[in-house]
C-alpha positions as CSV (number, residue, x, y, z in Angstrom):
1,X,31.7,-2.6,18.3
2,X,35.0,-4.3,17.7
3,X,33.8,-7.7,18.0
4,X,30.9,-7.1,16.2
5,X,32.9,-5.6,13.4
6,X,35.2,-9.0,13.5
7,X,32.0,-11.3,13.8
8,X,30.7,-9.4,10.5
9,X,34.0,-10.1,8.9
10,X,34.5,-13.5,10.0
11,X,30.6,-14.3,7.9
12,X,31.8,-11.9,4.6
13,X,34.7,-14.4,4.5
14,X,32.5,-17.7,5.5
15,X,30.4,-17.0,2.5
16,X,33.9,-16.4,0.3
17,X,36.1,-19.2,-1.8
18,X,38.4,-20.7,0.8
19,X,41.5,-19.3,-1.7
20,X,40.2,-15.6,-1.4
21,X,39.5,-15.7,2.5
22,X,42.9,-14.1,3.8
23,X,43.2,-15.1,6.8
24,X,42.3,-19.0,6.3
25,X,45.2,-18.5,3.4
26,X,47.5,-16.9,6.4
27,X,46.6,-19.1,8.6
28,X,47.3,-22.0,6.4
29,X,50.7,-20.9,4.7
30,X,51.4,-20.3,8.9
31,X,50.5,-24.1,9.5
32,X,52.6,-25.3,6.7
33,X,55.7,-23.4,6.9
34,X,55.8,-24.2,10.8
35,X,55.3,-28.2,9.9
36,X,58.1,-27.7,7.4
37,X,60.6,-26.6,9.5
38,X,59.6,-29.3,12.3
39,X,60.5,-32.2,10.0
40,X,63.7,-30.1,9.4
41,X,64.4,-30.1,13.1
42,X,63.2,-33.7,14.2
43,X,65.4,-35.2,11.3
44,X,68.6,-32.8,12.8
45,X,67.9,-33.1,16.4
46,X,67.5,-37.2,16.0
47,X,70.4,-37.7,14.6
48,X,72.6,-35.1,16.4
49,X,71.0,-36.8,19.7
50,X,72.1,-40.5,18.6
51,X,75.8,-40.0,17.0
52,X,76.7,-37.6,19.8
53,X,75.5,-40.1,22.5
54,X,75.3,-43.2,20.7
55,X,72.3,-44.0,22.8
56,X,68.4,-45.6,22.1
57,X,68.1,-44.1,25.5
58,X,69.3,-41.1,25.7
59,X,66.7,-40.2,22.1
60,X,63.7,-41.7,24.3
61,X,64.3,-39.2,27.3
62,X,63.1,-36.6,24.8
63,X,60.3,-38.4,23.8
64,X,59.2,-39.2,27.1
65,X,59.5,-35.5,28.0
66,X,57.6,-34.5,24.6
67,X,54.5,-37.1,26.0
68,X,55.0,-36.2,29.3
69,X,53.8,-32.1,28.2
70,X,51.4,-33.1,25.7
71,X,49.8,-34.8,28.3
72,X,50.2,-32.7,31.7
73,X,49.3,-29.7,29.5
74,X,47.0,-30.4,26.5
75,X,43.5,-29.8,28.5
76,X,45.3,-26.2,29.8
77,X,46.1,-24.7,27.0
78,X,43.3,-25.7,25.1
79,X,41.0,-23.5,27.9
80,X,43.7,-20.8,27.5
81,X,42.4,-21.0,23.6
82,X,39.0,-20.2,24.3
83,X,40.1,-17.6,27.3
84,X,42.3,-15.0,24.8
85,X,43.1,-14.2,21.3
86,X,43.7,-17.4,19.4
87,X,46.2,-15.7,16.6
88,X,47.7,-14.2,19.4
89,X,48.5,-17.1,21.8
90,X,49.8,-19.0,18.3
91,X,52.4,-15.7,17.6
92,X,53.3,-16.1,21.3
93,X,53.9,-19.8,20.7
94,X,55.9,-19.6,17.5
95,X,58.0,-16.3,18.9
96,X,59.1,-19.1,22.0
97,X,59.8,-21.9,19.8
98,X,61.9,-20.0,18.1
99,X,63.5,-18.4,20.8
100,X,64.3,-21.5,22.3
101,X,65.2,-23.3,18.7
102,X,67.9,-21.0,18.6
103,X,68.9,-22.3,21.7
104,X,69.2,-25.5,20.6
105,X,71.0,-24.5,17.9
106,X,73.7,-23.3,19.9
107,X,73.6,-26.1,22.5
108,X,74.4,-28.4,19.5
109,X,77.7,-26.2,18.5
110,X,79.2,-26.9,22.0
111,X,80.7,-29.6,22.7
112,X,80.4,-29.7,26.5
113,X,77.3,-28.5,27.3
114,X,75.2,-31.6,29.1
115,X,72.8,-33.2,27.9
116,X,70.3,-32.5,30.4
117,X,70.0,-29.0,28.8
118,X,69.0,-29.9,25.7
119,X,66.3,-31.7,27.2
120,X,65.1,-29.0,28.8
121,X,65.2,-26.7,25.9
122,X,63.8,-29.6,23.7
123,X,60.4,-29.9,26.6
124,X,60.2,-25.8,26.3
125,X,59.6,-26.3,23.0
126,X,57.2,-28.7,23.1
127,X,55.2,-26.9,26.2
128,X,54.6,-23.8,23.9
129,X,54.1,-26.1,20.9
130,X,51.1,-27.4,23.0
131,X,49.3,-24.0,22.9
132,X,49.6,-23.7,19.7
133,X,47.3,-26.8,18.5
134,X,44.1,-26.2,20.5
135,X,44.4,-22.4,19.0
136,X,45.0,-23.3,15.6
137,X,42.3,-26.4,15.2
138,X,39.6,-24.3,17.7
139,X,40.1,-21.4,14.9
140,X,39.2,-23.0,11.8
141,X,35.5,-23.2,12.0
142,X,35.0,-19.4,12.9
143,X,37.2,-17.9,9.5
144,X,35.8,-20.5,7.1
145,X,32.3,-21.4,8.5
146,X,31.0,-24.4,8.7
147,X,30.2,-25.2,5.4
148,X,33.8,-25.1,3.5
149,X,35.7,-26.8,7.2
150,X,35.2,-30.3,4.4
151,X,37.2,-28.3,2.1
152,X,39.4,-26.2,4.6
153,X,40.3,-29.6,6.6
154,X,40.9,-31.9,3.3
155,X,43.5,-29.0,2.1
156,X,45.3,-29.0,5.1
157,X,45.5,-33.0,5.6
158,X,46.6,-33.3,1.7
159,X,49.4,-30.5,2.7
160,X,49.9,-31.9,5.5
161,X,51.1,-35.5,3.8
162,X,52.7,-33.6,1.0
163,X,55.2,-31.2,3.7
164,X,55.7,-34.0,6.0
165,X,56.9,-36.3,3.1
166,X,59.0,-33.8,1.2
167,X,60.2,-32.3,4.5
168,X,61.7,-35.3,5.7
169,X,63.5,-35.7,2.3
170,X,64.3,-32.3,2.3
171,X,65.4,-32.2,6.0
172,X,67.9,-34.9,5.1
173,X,69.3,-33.4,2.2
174,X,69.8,-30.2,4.4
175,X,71.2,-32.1,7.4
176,X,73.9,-34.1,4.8
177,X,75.0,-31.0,2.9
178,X,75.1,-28.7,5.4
179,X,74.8,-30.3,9.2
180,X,72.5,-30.5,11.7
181,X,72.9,-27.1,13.0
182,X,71.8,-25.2,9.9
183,X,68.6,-27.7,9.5
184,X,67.7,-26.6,13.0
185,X,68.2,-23.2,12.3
186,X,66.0,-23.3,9.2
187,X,63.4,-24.8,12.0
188,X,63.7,-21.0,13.5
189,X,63.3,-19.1,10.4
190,X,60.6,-21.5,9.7
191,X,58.7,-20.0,13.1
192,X,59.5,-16.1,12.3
193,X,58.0,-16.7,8.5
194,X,55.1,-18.3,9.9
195,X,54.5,-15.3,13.0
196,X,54.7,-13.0,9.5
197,X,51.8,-15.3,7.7
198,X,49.9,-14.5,11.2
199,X,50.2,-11.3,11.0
200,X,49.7,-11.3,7.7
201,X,46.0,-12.7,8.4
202,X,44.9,-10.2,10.1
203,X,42.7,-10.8,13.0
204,X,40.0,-14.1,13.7
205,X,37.1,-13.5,14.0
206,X,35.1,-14.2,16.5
207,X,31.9,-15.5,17.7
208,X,29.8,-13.1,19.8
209,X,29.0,-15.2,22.6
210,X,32.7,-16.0,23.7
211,X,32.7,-12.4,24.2
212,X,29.3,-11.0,26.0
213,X,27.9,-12.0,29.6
214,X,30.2,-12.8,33.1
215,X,33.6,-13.4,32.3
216,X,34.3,-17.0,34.3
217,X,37.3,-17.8,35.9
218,X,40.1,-20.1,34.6
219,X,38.8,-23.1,36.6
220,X,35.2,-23.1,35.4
221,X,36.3,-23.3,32.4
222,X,38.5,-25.5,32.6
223,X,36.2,-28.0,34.2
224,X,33.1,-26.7,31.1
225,X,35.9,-28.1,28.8
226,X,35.6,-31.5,30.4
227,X,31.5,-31.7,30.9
228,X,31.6,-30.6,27.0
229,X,33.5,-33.3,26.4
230,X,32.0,-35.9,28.4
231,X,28.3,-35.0,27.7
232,X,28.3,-34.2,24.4
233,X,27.5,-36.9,22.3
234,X,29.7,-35.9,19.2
235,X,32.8,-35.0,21.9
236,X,32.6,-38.2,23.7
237,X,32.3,-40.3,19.8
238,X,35.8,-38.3,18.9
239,X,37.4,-38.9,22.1
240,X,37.2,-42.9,21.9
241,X,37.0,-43.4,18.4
242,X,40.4,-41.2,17.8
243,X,42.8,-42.1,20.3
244,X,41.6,-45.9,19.1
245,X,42.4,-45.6,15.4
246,X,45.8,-43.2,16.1
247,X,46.5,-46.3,18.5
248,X,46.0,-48.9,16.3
249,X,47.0,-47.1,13.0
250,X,50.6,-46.4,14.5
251,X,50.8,-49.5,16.2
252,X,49.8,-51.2,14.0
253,X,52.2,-49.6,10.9
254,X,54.7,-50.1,13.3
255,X,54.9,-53.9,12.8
256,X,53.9,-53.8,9.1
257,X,57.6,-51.9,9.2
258,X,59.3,-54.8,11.1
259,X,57.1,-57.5,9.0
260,X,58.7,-56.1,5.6
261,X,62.4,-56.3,6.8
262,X,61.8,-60.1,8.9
263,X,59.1,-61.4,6.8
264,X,59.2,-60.1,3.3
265,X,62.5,-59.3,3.7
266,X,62.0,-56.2,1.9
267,X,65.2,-54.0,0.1
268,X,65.4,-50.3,0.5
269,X,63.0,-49.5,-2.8
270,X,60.4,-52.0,-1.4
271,X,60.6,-50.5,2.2
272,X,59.8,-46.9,0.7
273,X,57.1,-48.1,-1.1
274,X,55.8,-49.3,2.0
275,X,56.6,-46.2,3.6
276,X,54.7,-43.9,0.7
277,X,51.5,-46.0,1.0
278,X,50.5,-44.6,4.1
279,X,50.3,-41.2,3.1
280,X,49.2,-41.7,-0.3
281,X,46.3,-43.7,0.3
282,X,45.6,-40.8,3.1
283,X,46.0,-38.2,0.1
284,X,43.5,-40.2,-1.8
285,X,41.1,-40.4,1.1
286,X,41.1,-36.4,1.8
287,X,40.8,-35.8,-2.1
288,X,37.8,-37.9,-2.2
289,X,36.0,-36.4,0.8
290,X,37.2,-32.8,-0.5
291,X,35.7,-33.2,-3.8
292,X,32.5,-35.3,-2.4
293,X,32.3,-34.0,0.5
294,X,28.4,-32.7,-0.5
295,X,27.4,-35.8,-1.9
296,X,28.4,-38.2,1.1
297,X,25.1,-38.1,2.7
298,X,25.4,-40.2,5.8
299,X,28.8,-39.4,7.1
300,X,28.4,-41.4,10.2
301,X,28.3,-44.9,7.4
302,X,31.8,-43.2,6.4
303,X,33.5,-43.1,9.8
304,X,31.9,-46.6,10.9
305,X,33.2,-48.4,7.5
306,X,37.1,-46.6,8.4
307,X,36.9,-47.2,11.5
308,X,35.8,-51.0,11.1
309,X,37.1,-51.8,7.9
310,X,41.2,-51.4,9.4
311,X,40.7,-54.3,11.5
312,X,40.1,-57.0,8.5
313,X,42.5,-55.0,6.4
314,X,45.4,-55.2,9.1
315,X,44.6,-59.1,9.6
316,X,44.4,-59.4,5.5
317,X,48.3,-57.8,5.7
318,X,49.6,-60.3,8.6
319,X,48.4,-63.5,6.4
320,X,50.7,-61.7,3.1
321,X,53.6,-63.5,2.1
322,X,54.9,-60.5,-0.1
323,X,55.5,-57.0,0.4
324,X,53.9,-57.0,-3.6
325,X,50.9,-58.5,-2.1
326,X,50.6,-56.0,1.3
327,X,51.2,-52.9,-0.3
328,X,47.5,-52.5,-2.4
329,X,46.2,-53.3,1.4
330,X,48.2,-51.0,3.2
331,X,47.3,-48.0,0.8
332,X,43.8,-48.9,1.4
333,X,44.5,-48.9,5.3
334,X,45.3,-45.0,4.3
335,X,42.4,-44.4,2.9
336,X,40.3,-46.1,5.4
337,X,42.2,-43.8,7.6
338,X,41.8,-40.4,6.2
339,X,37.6,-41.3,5.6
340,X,37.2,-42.2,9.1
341,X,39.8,-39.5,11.1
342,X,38.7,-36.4,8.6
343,X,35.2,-37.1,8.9
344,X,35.3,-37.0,12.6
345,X,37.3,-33.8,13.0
346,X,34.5,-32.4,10.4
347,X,32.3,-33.4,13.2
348,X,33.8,-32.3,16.3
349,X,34.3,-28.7,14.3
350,X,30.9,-28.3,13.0
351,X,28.8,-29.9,15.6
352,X,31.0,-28.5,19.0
353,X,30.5,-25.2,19.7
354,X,33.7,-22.9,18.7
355,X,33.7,-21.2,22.0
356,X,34.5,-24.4,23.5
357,X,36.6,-26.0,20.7
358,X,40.2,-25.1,22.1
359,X,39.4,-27.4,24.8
360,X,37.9,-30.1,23.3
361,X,40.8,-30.4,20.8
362,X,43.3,-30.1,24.1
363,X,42.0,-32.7,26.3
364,X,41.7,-34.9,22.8
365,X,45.7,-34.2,22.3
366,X,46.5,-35.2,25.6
367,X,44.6,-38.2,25.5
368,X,46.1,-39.0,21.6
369,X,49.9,-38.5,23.3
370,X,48.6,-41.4,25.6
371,X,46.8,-44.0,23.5
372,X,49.7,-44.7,20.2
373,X,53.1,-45.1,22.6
374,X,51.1,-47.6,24.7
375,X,50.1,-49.8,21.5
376,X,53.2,-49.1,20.6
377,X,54.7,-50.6,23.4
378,X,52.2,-53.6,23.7
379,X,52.9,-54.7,20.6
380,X,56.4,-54.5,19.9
381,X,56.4,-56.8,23.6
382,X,54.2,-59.5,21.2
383,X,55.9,-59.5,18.3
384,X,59.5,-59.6,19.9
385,X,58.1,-62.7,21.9
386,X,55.5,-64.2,19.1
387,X,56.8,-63.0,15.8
388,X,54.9,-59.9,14.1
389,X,52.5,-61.9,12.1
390,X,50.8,-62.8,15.7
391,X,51.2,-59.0,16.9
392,X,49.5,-57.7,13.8
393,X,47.0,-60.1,13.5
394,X,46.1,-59.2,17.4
395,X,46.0,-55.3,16.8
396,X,43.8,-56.2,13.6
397,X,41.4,-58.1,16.2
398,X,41.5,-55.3,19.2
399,X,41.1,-52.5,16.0
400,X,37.5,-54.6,15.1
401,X,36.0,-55.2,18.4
402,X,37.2,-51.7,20.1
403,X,35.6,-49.8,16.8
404,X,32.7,-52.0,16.7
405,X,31.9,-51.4,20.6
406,X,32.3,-47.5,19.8
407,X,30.0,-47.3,17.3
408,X,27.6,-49.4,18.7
409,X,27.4,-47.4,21.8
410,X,27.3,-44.2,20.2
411,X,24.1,-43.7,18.0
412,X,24.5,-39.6,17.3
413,X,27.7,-40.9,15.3
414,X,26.0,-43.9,13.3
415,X,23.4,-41.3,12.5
416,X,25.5,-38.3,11.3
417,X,25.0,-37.0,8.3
């Protein structure tokens, strides 16, 4: 009777404005606070990391270890999503985070605590920050239904540009005025207000089906997670075409950075320009497919013109002479961005089965930890050896054929509508 009851609820707040269903609006203020306080924390621990050690190396040990989880872990916890109580597992998360924030916190007020502990605490956080995701993303589709996930996704990418813009400005001024240990423990405050938004929201509700029949074991449905994913046609068009455009997107911006300080030799105003573009044209991309997301038609033409359209862009950018003359192209590179990315998480949430979704979305996140620090990698190698005019203009190439072989191998996603 319970789940019924929470099945009936979760389709009385489907059929609801987005801004009067309760526990999309906790669930939301929960994302946002948390993301917040991260850029708080990244920003603190950064910096704390390189003036305490002075070393490039020392930073990338936690970065490793971040990739390293993401990775080992993604496709577990997403199964553990579908398994239990999705608000529950992300309390649990965000009650360990901040635990172990705290931590941190207190590591970075001593001065002769090694470093190696930090790191641990730093991966700790990051393991129980994996379980969150797949919960949070596999939740969406069940407490707005499927019709308003255009409108619930475009609110939360457009906040999501907004907090992670502001909170890095914010972050700094905090770190500045007040140190690094008070940014981090805004971090943990950050992760109790957002447990309080959760419980706030009341509970998910859920489909009937994830609760009826045989309960499976961990393993089978573990391995359903990957047959989902590599037999369903919408599954298998999000796990190429994603890690592909993350890879090449942040790869990609990557050199565009180095181009505007060795090339254009950009000042500080010009190089925040460049930096804004990004996630304004992204803002401008999730308003348009918010407000139009009805009229679009044949979505598929959406993601295959994103998708397709960075390569030239990018190659346009490494022929620029000016940082005046890149910057319209980059903010287009944002928008192409947002159409094609948004679009396909639309997809994935409205075509997948939720029962299924916290996997899908956790073997997508491990792959998506993979694919950027390899481009990353691949072309920082070419444009410290060729200049970044050749390393851009190779990513541009690789970003055309790769998307163009996607698409043409994958018809469900040409013909989505």
């Amino acid at each position: 009777m319970m789940e019924l009851a929470r099945e009936e609820v979760g389709i009385r707040q489907a059929n609801t404005s987005l801004w009067r269903n309760r526990t999309f609006i906790g669930l939301f203020a929960s994302y946002a606070v948390s993301l917040f306080g991260n850029m708080f924390h990244n920003i603190a621990l950064n910096l704390w990391v390189l003036q305490t050690t002075g070393s490039a190396k020392q930073m990338s040990v936690i970065v490793i270890s971040h990739l390293i989880v993401g990775v080992l872990f993604g496709s577990f916890a997403g199964t553990f999503a579908d398994r239990i109580d999705r608000r529950a597992l992300m309390m649990i998360s965000n009650v360990c985070r901040l635990v172990l924030v705290l931590g941190i916190a207190f590591v970075m007020t001593q001065p002769d605590v090694p470093f190696y502990v930090l790191v641990i605490l730093t991966t700790l956080v990051a393991f129980a920050g994996v379980f969150h995701g797949p919960a949070f993303h596999s939740s969406l589709a069940d407490i707005v239904g499927k019709e308003q996930i255009p409108q619930a996704i475009g609110i939360i990418n457009i906040a999501d540009n907004i907090i992670r813009v502001s909170g890095f400005a914010f972050g700094g001024m905090a770190v500045a005025l007040f140190g690094g240990v008070v940014a981090i423990l805004i971090d943990a405050g950050a992760f109790l207000i957002s447990t309080l938004c959760l419980l706030a929201a009341g509970q998910f509700p859920r489909k009937m089906e994830r609760s009826t029949g045989q309960k499976s074991s961990f393993i089978e449905d573990f391995r359903e997670g990957f047959k989902v994913v590599l037999h369903n046609p919408y599954a298998k068009a999000g796990l190429i075409l994603m890690p592909v455009l993350s890879c090449s997107f942040m790869s990609s911006f990557m050199i565009i950075q180095v181009m505007a300080v060795q090339v254009w030799h950009a000042d500080g105003f010009v190089f925040g320009l460049i930096e804004a573009s990004i996630p304004l044209g992204y803002l401008i991309g999730s308003i348009g497919i918010m407000s139009f997301s009805e009229r679009l038609g044949r979505r598929g033409y959406w993601v295959i013109a994103g998708a397709v359209g960075m390569g030239p862009i990018f190659y346009l950018i490494a022929q620029a002479d000016s940082a005046a003359a890149a910057l319209p192209l980059i903010l287009i590179i944002g928008c192409l961005f947002a159409f094609s990315t948004l679009i396909i998480n639309i997809m994935l949430r409205v075509e997948i089965d939720t029962a299924v979704q916290g996997r899908v979305f956790g073997i997508l996140g491990s792959i998506i930890g993979v694919t950027p620090p390899v481009g990353i990698a691949i072309c920082s190698a070419i444009s410290d050896s060729y200049g970044p005019e050749t390393a851009l203009t190779v990513s541009a190439i690789a970003t055309l054929v790769v998307s163009l072989a996607a698409v043409a191998w994958n018809k469900p996603m040409r013909e989505y509508r």
